[in-house]
Every structure is written in C-alpha cells, then in structure tokens.
C-alpha positions in Angstrom: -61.3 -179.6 33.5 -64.9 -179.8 33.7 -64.9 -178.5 37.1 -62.8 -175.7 36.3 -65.2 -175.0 33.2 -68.3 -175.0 35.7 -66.9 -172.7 38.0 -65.8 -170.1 35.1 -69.3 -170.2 33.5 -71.0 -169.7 36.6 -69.3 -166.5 36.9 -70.2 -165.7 33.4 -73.7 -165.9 33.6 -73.9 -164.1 36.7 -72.3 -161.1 35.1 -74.3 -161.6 31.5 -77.6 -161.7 32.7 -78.4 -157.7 33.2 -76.5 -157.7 29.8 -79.3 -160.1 28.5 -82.1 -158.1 29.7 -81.0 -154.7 27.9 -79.3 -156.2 24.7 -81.5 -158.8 23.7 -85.0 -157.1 24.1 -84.3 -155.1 21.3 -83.7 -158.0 18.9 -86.8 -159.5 20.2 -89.3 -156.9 19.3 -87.1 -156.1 15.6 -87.1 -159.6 14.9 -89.9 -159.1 11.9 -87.5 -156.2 10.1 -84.5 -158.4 10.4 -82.8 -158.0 6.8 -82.4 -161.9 6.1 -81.4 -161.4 2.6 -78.5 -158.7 3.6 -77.5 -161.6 5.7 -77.3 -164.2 3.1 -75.7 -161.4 0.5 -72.9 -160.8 4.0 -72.5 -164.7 4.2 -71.5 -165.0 0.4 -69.4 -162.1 0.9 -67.2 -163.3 3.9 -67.5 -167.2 3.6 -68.2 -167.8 0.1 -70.7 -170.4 -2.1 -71.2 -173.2 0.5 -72.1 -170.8 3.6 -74.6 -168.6 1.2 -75.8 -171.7 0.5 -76.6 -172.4 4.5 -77.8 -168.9 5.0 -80.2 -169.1 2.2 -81.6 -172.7 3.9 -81.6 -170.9 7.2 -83.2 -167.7 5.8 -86.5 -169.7 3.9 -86.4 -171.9 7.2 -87.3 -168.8 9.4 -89.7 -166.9 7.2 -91.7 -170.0 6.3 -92.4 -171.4 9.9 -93.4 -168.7 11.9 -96.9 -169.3 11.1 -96.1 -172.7 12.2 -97.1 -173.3 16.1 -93.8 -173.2 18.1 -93.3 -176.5 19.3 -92.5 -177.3 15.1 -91.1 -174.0 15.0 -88.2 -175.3 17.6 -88.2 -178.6 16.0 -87.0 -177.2 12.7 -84.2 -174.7 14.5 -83.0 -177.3 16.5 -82.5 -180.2 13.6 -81.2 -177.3 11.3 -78.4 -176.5 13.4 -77.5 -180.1 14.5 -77.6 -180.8 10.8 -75.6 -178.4 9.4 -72.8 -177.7 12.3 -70.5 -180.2 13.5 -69.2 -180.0 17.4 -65.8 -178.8 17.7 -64.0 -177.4 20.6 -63.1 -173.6 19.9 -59.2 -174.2 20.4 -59.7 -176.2 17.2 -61.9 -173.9 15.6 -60.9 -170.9 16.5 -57.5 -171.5 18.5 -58.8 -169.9 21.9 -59.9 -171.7 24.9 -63.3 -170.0 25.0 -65.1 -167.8 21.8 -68.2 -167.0 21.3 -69.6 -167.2 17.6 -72.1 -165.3 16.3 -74.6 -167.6 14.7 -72.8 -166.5 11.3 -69.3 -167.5 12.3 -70.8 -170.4 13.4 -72.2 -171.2 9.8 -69.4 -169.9 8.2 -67.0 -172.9 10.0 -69.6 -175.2 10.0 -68.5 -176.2 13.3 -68.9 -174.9 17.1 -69.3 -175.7 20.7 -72.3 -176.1 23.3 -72.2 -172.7 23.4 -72.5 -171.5 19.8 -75.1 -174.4 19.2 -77.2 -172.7 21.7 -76.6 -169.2 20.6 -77.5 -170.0 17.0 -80.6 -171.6 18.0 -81.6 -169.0 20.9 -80.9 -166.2 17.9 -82.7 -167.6 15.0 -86.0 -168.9 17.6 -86.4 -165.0 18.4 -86.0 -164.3 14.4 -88.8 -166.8 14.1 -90.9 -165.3 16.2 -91.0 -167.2 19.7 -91.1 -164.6 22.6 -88.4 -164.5 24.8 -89.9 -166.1 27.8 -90.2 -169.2 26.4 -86.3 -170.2 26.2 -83.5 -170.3 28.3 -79.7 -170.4 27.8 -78.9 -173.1 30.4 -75.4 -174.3 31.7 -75.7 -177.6 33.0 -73.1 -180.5 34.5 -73.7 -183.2 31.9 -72.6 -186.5 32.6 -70.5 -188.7 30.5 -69.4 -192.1 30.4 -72.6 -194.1 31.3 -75.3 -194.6 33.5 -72.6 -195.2 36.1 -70.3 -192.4 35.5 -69.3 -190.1 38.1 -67.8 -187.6 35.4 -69.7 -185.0 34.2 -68.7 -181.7 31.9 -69.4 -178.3 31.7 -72.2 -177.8 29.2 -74.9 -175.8 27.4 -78.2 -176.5 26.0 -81.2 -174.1 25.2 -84.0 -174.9 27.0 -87.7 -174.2 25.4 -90.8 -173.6 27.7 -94.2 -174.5 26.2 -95.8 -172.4 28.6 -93.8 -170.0 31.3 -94.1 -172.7 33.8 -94.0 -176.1 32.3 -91.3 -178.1 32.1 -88.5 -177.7 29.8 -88.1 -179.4 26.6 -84.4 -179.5 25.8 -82.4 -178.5 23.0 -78.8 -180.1 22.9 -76.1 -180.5 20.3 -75.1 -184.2 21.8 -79.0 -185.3 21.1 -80.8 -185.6 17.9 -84.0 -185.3 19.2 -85.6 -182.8 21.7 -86.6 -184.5 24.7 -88.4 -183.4 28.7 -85.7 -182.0 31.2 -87.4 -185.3 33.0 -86.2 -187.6 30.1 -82.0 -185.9 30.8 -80.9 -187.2 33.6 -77.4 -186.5 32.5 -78.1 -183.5 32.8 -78.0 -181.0 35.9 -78.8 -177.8 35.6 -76.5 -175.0 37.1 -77.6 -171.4 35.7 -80.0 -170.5 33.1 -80.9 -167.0 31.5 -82.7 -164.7 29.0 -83.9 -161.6 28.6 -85.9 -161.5 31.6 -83.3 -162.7 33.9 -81.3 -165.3 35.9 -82.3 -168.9 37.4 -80.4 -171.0 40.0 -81.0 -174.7 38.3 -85.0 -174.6 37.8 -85.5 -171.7 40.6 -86.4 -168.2 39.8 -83.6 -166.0 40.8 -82.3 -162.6 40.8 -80.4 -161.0 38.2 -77.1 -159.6 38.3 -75.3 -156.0 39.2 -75.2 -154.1 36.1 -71.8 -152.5 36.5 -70.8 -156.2 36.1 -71.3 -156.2 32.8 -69.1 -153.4 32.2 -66.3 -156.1 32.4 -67.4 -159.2 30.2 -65.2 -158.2 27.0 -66.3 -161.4 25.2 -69.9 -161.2 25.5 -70.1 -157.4 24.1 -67.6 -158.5 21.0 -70.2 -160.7 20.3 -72.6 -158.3 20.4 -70.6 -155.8 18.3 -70.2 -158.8 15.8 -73.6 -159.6 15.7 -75.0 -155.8 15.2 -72.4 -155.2 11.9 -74.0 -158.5 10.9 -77.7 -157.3 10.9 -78.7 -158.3 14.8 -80.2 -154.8 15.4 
C-alpha cells in the first residue's frame, strides 16, 4: 500500500505545483488582513463550543507571535497542531481513501492525516507571517518498524528553511519535536513544493505544465473550501 500511495502522490505534486505558485501567492501577501475573528465566529457556527474554543487558541496563537523570530514562530504552529489533532486515516475520518482538509475541517474533527497536519501548519505559518520560501510541503518514504526495517510509507511532513539554503528543519505529526532533515533518517525525501515551485528530494527542480492543473479536482475543492472560509 505504501508503494501504491508513493506512486499516486508523486503524480499529485507534479500536477499541484503550478497550482501552488498562482493560488498560494495571494494568501501570502493578504496574510495581515486575514479576518481571524470571522473565522473563529465560522468555527462556532459549523462545529460548535469545543472547535470555537480551538480557533480562538489558534487565532491569539498567530497574532501574538509574529513579532516572535520564526524559528519560535514554527515551534508554536508545530506543537499547536500536534496538540490539538489526533492522526487518523481519512477513511475513518472522512470515509474516503484520500481528502484533503482545510485547516478548519481539520479542527473541526480534531483529527487528520500527514497531509492535513501539513496543510494546517503550511496555512497558519503564512498567517503568521513567515514568507513562503522558507517552507516546503514534502512527501517523503518514511520508514517504519525499526532501525532494521525495510518498510517504509507514503508520508508528509512540512519542511522549514532557516535560510533559503540551509538545511531543513522538519515538521512531522509522528514527532513531538522538530528536529535537522540530518537527524530523520527514516525519512526520504521524494517531492517537495510551495509557491515558488517543485523539488526532486533536496534538488531544485522544475515546475509543472499548467494545463495539468486543470484536472486535480481535489486540490481546487480545497481551495474553494478554504476561500468561503476566509483564505482569500
């Protein structure tokens, strides 16, 4: 299954990332006019007391530390979410093989995959104030089992560059603490993307045909989702 799971997110990135680089700008550079208490009044409104309760938390979370440098800023977005969501696979969540949550779905379950971890975390870093550059949506093969495993999963993990060019420090639902892309050795890295394009593993790379894009179905729902939710 993880195989499988490789394979079909390879394919996805390669068709998201022109998406990435028109869709995701925008966010980036609106990230200080972000309503964040329309969004707490939406998350009372859809999921009730406990979820405005989250959304409030998340809401003075991201105001307060953007005058915080951004290796703390990341520290805080990454313990909030591994905190407050618990892993679940999306058949169980949301009975389909793959879904992707906006970061409000995802705190209005309190549960999510790899992938919704990472989406939450990518979103709200942006809302914080980090630019775009310095993260990266990664799929990776992450091995399981123990140090002499030869299984490994289809997985995602956000990473965060201190500088453009240093090494990553990873952010990862399975980990408490955020540690080197030297320290993860479990981890390989397959594709990894953001608004300014598409890597092979560590590489630079080219980005993808934009009449791609035209066919990924899932990834502009969850755009759609996200704009009638206050991403603008």
């Amino acid at each position: 299954m993880g195989r499988n799971r490789i394979h079909h997110a390879t394919l996805r990135v390669f068709s998201l990332s022109a998406l990435f680089a028109c869709a995701f700008g925008a966010l980036a550079l609106l990230a200080t006019a972000f309503d964040f208490d329309a969004f707490v009044q939406l998350a009372a409104r859809r999921y009730g007391a406990r979820t405005e309760q989250v959304a409030g938390q998340w809401r003075n979370l991201l105001t307060a530390s953007r005058t915080l440098p951004e290796v703390e800023r990341v520290r805080k977005v990454n313990d909030f979410f591994n905190r407050q969501i618990t892993y679940k696979e999306d058949s169980e969540v949301w009975g389909q093989s793959d879904y992707w949550a906006t970061p409000l779905e995802t705190m209005g379950r309190g549960a999510g995959d790899c992938e919704d971890f990472a989406i939450a975390k990518y979103f709200s870093l942006l809302l914080a104030g980090l630019p775009a550059d310095r993260l990266r949506l990664t799929y990776v093969k992450a091995k399981i089992g123990g140090r002499y495993s030869n299984i490994s999963i289809a997985h995602m993990v956000l990473g965060y560059y201190p500088e453009t060019n240093d090494e990553p420090l990873i952010l990862d639902n399975l980990l408490a603490d955020i540690r080197p892309a030297s320290q993860r050795p479990d981890l390989t890295p397959v594709f990894s993307f953001n608004t300014e394009g598409l890597w092979v593993g560590n590489a630079p790379g080219g980005t993808s045909a934009g009449s791609s894009t035209s066919r990924l179905s899932r990834w502009r729902d969850l755009l759609s989702r996200m704009k009638a939710e206050g991403f603008e």
